[in-house]
C-alpha positions as CSV (number, residue, x, y, z in Angstrom):
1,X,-2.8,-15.4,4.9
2,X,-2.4,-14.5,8.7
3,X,-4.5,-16.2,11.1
4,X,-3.6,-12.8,13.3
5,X,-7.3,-11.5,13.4
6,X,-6.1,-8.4,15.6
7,X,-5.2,-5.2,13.3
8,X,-2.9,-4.0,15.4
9,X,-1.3,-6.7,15.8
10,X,-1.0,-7.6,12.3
11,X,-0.1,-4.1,11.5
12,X,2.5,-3.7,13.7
13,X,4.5,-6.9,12.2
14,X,5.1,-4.8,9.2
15,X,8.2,-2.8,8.6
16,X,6.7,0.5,7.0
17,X,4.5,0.9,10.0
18,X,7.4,0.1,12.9
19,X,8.2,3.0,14.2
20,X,4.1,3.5,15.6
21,X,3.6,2.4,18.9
22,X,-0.1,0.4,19.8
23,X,-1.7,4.3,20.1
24,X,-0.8,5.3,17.3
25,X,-1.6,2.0,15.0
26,X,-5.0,2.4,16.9
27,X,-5.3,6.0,15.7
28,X,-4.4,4.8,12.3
29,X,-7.3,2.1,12.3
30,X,-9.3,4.2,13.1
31,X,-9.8,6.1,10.0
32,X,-9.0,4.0,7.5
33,X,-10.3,0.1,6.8
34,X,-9.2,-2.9,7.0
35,X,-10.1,-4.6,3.1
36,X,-9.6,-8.2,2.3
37,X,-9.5,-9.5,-1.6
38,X,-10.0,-12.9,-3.2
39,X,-7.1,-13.8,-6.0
40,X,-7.5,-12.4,-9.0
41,X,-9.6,-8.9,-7.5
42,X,-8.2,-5.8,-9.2
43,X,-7.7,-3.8,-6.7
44,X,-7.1,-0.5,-8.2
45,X,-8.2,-0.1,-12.3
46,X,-5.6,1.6,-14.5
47,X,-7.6,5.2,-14.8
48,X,-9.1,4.9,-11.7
49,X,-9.8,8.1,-10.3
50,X,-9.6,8.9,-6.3
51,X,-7.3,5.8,-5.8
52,X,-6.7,5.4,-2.2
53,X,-3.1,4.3,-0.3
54,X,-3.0,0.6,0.2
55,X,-0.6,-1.2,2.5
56,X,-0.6,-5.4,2.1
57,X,-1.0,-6.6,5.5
58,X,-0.8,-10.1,4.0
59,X,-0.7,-11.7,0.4
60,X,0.3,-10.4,-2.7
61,X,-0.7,-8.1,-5.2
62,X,0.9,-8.2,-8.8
63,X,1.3,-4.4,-10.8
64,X,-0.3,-4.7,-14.4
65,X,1.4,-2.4,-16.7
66,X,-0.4,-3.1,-20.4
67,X,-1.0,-6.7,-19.7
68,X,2.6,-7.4,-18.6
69,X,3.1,-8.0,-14.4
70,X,5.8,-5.4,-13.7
71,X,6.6,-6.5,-9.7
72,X,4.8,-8.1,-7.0
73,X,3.9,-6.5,-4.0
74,X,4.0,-8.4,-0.6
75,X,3.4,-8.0,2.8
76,X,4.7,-5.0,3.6
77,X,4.5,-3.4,0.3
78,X,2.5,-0.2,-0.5
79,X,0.6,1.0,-3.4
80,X,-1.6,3.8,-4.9
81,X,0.4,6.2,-3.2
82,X,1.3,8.2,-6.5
83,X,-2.6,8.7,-7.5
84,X,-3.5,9.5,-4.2
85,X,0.0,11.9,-3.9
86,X,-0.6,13.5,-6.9
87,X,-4.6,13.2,-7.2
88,X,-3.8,11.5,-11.2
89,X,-5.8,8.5,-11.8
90,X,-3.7,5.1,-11.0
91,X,-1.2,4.4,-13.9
92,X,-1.6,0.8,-13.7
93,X,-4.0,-2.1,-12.3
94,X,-3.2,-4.0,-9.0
95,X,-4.4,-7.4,-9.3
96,X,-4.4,-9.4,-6.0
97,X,-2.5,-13.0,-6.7
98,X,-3.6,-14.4,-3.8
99,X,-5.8,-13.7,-0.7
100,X,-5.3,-9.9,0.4
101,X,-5.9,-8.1,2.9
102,X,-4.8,-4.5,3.2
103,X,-4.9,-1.2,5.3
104,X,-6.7,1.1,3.3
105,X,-6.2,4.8,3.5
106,X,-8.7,7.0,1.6
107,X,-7.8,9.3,-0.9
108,X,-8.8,12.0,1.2
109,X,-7.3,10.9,4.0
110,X,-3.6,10.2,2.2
111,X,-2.2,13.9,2.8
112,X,-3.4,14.8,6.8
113,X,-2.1,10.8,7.4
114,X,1.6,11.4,6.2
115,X,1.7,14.5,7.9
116,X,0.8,13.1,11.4
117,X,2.9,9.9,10.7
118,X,6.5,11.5,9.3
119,X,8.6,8.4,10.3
120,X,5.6,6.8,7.9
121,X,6.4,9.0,5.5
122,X,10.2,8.6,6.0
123,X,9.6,5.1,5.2
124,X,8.0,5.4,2.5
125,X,10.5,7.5,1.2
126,X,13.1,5.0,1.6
127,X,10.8,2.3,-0.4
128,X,10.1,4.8,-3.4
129,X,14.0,6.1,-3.3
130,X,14.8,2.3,-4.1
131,X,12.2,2.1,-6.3
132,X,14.3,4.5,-8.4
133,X,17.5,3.3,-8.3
134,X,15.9,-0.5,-9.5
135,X,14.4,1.6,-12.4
136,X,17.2,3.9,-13.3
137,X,19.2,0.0,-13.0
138,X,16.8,-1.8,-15.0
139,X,17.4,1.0,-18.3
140,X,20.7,1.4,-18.1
């Protein structure tokens, strides 16, 4: 786990969030929280309803998918972003596997974010396209 107590700080030190200079990462703060998680906290429940966007600022996070860890999320990583896209409850649980902290952005909140932040958006983007092409790699 960072030592980095500053937000913006810690924020700015992950890739997703680069292109956002210190106004804007302030801005962003400001309407969302900043959550922390002892190991072995699920996060998000599969079913949950009015899951909000989460990005790890540090630790990890493993995806539950029927009792079987799918992937790890790291620093860096996002998730939720499908419930909160789609307003669907979460399709799996997010159990934290170590300290975590994350950036949380409410369910509400998700839609008016992504449009004030497109090079967010872009980004994320970019990490689902991937996410994709590892599943369409994985089944063939």
């Amino acid at each position: 786990m960072s030592s980095d107590t500053d937000p913006i700080a810690s924020l700015a030190r992950l890739g997703i969030l680069r292109d956002l200079d210190p106004s804007e990462l302030q801005a962003l703060v400001a309407g969302c929280d900043i959550l922390s998680f002892r190991e072995g906290t699920v996060v998000i429940q599969r079913g949950q309803e009015n899951a909000s966007l989460y990005f790890v600022i540090d630790g990890e996070a493993s995806v539950v998918i029927e009792d079987a860890e799918r992937t790890v999320l790291s620093t860096g990583s996002f998730f939720g972003e499908v419930s909160a896209l789609l307003g669907e409850p979460a399709t799996a649980d997010i159990i934290s596997r170590s300290q975590l902290r994350c950036l949380v952005v409410p369910a509400e909140r998700v839609e008016a974010f992504l449009v004030a932040n497109p090079r967010v958006m872009f980004r994320m983007l970019q990490v689902e396209a991937r996410r994709l092409r590892t599943a369409d790699e994985v089944r063939t």
